[in-house]
N, C-alpha and C positions, 0 to 999 in steps of 0.2 A: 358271517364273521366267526361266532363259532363253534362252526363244524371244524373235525377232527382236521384236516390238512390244513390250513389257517393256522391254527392256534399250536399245533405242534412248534412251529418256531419262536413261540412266545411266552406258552403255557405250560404250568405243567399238572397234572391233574390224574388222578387214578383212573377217570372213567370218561370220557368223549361226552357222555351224555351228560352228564353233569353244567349245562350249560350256561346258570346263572354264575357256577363260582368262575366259570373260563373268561363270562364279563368281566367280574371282578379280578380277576387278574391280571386281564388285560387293561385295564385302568390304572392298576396298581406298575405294570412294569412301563405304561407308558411308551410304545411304541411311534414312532413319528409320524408311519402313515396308517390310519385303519381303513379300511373303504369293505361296504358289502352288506348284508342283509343282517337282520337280527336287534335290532332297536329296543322290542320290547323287552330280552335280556339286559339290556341296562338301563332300562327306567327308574330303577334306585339304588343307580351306582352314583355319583358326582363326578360329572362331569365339567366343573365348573374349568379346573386347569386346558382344559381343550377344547380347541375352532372345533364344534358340530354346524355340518352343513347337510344338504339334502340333495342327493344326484339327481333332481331333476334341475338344477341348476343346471348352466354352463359354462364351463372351465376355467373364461377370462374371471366373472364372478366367486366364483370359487380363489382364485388365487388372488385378486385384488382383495378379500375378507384380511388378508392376513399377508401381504408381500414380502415381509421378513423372514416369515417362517417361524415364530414367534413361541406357537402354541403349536402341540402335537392336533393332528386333523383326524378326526372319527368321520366319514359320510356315512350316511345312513340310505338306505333306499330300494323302493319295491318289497312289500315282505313279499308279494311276489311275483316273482322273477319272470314269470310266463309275459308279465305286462312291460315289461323291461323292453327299450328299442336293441336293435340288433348290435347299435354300435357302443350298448353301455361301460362294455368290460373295456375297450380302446377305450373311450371316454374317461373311466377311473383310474387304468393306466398311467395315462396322460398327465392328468395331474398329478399320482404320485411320482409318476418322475420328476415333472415339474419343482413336486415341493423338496423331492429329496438329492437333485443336481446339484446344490451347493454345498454338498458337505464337505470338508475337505478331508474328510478322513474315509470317503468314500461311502456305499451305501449296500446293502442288502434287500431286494424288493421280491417277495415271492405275491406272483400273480394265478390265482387257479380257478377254470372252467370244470366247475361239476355238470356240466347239462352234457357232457358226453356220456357220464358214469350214470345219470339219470334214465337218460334215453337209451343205452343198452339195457339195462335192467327192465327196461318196458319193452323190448324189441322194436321201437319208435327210430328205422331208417329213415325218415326224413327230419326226427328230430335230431338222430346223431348228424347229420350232415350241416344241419341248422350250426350245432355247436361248434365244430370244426372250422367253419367258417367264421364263427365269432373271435374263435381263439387265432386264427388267423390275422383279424383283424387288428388285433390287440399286440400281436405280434411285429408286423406293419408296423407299430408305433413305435416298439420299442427297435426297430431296424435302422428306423428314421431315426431318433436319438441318436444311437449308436456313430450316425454320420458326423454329428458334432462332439460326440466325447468315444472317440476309437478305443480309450482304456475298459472299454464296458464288456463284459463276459455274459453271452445269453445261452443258457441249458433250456434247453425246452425236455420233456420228459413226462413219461405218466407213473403211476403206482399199481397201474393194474389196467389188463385188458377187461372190459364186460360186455358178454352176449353171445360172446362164438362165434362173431362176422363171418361168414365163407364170404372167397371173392366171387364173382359174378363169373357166367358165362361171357364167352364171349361175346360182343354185342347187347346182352341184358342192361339192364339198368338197374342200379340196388335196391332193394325192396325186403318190407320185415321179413320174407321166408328166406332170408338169408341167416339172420339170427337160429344159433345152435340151444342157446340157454338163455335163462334171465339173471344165472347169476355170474361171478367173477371164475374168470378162466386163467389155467398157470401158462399162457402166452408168454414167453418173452416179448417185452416192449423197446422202443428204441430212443434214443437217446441222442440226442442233437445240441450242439454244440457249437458258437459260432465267437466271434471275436477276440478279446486277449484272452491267451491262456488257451487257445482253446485244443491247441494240436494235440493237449494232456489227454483229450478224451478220445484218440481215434484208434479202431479197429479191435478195442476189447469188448469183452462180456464181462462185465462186472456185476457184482451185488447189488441191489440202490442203495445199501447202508456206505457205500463206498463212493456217490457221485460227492455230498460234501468233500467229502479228503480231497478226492481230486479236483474241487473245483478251488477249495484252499491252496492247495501245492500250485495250482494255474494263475492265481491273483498273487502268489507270493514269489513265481518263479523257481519253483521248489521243483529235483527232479529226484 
């Protein structure tokens, strides 16, 4: 919860690492959904204003604690992640859309898979393949939503390529000698776009400082 990509849409702070005050902050502005690893950063923050639950619950559990939606929700869970089942990230998805479908003033949910950025930096091929497929999964869910509320706008994107992936020969199968490095590469990455709003994003090369704007002008109708 918080590590630097998270907390940037919530936080703000001189330094990434700084991670007890990103707690505290995050308590302080109160966001509606938290879900994600990092528990012991707030062991002496007060959380008494907020539904804390545990992901190894499940879902119906989770949302019968609190049906109205009453209290902002923190999950906590796994500090680590390795022991986490495969379909956790769809799992916390799930519910935060669950809890944040009745806004009527609409909602904001950013969802992120680090175990791709992990497993590059370790040249770990079958764990980046692992990740991929999670973040697939979790994807799936929010596709499914999308069927009952067609006003929903899903960017998928990254902030960075890590490892140097070559593709494969033909007929190979991927394997870590495909990995160039272990650190982050100026790759362009791609950027995917689907639902309302979404034609705003076809066929350029933009900034990433420039996906919000356009993903604002695409929920506002703005050309």
């Amino acid at each position: 919860i918080v590590g630097a990509t998270p907390a940037a849409f919530c936080v703000h702070n001189e330094s990434r690492s700084h991670y007890e005050a990103i707690a505290a902050s995050y308590v302080a502005s109160a966001p509606d959904v938290l879900i994600g690893q990092g528990y012991s950063y707030f062991q002496h923050q007060d959380l008494s204003n907020f539904l804390t639950v545990e992901f190894s619950m499940k879902i119906d559990r989770i949302l019968n604690k609190d049906p109205q939606c009453t209290q902002p929700l923190i999950g906590f869970f796994f500090e680590d992640i390795t022991a986490a089942p495969s379909d956790t990230l769809a799992h916390c998805t799930e519910v935060a859309l669950n809890r944040l479908k009745g806004n009527e003033k609409g909602f904001f949910l950013m969802v992120e898979n680090a175990a791709t950025d992990k497993a590059g930096h370790a040249n770990d091929m079958q764990g980046k393949l692992n990740a991929i497929a999670t973040m697939e999964r979790a994807i799936a869910v929010v596709l499914k939503f999308m069927k009952n509320n067609p006003d929903t706008l899903l960017i998928i994107t990254s902030d960075h390529e890590t490892g140097g992936v070559q593709l494969p020969s033909e007929g190979e199968q991927p394997h870590n000698g495909l990995f160039t490095t272990t650190g982050h590469t100026a790759t362009d990455v791609r950027t995917f776009a689907v639902g309302y709003g979404s034609e705003y994003f076809s066929g350029e090369i933009i900034d990433n400082t420039d996906i919000a704007e356009f993903a604002i002008n695409a929920v506002k109708g703005n050309r």
